[in-house]
C-alpha positions in Angstrom: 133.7 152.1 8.6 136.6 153.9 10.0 137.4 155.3 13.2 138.5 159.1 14.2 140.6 157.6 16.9 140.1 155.4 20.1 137.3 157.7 22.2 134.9 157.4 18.9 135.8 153.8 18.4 134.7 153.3 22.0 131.5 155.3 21.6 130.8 153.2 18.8 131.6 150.0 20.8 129.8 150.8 23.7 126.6 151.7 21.9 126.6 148.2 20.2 126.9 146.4 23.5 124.2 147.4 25.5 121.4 144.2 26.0 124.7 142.2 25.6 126.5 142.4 29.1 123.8 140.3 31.5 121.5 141.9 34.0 122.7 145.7 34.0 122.9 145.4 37.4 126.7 147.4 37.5 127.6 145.4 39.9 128.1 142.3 38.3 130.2 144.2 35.4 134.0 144.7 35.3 135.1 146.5 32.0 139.0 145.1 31.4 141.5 147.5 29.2 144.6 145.8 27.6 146.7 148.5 28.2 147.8 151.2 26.9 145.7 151.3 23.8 142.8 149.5 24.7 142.1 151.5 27.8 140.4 154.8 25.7 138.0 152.8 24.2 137.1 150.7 27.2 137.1 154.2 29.4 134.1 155.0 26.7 132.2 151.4 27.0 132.8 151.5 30.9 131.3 155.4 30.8 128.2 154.4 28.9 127.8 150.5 30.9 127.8 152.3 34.4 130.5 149.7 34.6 134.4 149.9 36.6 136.9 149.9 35.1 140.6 148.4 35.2 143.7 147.2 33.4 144.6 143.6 32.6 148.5 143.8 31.6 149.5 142.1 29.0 153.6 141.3 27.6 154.8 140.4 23.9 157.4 138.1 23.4 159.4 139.0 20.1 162.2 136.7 18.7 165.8 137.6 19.8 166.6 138.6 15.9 163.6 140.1 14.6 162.3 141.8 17.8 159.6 143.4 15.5 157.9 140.2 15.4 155.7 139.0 17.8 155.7 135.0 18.5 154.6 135.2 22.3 152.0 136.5 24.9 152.6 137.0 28.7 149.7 137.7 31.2 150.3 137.4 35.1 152.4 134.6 36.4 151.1 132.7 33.6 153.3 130.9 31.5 154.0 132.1 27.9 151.4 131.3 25.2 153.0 130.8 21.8 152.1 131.2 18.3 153.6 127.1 17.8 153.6 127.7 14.2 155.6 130.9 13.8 158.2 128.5 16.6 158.4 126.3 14.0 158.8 127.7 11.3 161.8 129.8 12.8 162.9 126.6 14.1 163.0 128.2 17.7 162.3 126.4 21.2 160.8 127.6 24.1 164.1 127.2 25.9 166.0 129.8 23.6 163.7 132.2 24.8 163.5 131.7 28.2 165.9 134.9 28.5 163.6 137.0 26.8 160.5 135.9 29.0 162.3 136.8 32.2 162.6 140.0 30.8 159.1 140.6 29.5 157.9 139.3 32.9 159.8 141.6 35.2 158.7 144.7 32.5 154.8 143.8 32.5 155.1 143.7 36.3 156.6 147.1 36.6 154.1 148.3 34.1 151.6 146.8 36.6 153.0 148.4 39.5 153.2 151.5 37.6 149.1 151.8 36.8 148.2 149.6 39.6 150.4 150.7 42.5 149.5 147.6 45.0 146.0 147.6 44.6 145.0 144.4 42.8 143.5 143.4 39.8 139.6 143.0 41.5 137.8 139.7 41.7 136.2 138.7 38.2 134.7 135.2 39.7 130.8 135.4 39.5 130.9 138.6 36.9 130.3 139.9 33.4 134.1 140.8 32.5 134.1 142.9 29.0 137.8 142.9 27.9 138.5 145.7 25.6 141.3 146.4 23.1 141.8 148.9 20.0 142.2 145.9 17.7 143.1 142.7 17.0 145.8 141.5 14.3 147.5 138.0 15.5 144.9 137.7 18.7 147.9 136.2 21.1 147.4 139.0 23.3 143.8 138.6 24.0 144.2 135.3 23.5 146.3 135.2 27.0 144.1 137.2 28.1 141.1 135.8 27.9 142.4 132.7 29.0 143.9 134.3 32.0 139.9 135.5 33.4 138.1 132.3 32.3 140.9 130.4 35.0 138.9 133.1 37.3 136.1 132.2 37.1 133.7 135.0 35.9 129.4 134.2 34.8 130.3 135.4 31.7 133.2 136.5 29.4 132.7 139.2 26.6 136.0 140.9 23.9 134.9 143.8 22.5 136.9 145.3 20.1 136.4 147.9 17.3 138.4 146.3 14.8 139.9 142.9 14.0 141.4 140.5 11.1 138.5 138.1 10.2 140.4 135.1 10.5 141.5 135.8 14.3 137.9 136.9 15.6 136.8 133.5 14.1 139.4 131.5 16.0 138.5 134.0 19.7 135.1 133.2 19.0 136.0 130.0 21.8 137.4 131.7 23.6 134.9 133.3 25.3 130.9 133.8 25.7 130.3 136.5 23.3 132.5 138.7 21.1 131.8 142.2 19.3 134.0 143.2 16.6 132.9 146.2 14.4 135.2 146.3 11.6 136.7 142.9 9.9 138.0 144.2 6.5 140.1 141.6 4.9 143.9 141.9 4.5 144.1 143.6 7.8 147.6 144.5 8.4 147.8 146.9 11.2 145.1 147.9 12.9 146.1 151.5 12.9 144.8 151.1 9.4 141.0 152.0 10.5 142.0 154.9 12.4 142.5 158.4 11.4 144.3 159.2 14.1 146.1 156.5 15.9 148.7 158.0 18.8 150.7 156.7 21.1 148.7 156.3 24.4 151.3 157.2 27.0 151.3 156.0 30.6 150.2 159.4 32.3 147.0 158.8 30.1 146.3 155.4 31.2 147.2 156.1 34.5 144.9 159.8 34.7 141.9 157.3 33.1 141.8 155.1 35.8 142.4 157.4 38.3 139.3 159.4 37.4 137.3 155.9 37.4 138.5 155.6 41.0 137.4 158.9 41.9 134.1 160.0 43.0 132.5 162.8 41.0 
């Protein structure tokens, strides 16, 4: 199964969740978009669960020589989660990168800012919270993520994603309450892979998404 880009992928998704997300009661649902690529598929799964939507903001931390390589995972004012064994193996400590986290910090606040204005990120404690991304490949992002709601306290905690590498949705499995991933092929690489078309999603689209959430029809 492949994808024709992120709107089917979160038709697909959203047609597989329903009976999974609690009472139906819209209320008690908050659909959650890593932005910017998760937040076409979860505009879909919001659409068809009656459902709000909004953005968590997640940062990457890369190593300061191969800055194509992800070893980190910012969300909030949380600290850094780290892939420990990719550390190692680079024989890097969390104090060498202490620059680069300032840096990621201050640029996932701005990008906050810049979807968010000053409104805040609203109140998951007592609700279903379905975080949705395009994919997963290392999982550090959701990872953080997830993590970062369950401190929150919602009733229950749901990733829904299109497609992901087998061995990471087996390790998010704890991570949360339930988790929907439609595509696992083996040897996943990039998850652009199950995709025919796989854009850039640019800021003016995440921002135009969420503004037509907050808008009454």
């Amino acid at each position: 199964m492949s994808f024709r880009d992120r709107t089917h992928a979160g038709r697909e998704l959203a047609l597989r969740l329903a009976g999974r997300t609690g009472s139906g009661d819209p209320f008690d649902l908050l659909v959650l978009a890593l932005p910017p690529g998760g937040v076409p598929v979860a505009a879909e799964v919001a659409r068809a669960l009656q459902a709000p939507l909004d953005v968590l903001v997640a940062g990457e931390i890369s190593t300061p020589v191969r800055p194509e390589t992800t070893i980190g995972a910012l969300v909030a004012d949380d600290p850094p989660l780290y892939d420990r064994n990719s550390l190692a193996m680079m024989h890097l400590s969390e104090d060498r990168l202490g620059d680069i986290v300032v840096t990621e910090r201050n640029a996932l606040h701005r990008r906050e800012y810049r979807y968010r204005g000053r409104r805040p990120l609203p109140s998951v404690e007592g609700r279903t919270v379905v975080l949705v991304d395009d994919g997963l490949t290392t999982g550090l992002t959701a990872t953080a993520a997830l993590r970062f709601v369950h401190r929150h306290a919602p009733a229950r905690l749901v990733l829904a994603v299109p497609v992901g590498s087998p061995r990471t949705v087996r390790a998010l499995r704890a991570e949360c309450d339930d988790l929907l991933c439609l595509v696992q092929p083996p040897g996943l690489h990039a998850v652009g892979e199950l995709y025919e078309d796989f854009g850039a999603v640019s800021d003016e689209e995440v921002t135009g998404t969420l503004h037509a959430f907050r808008t009454p029809a």
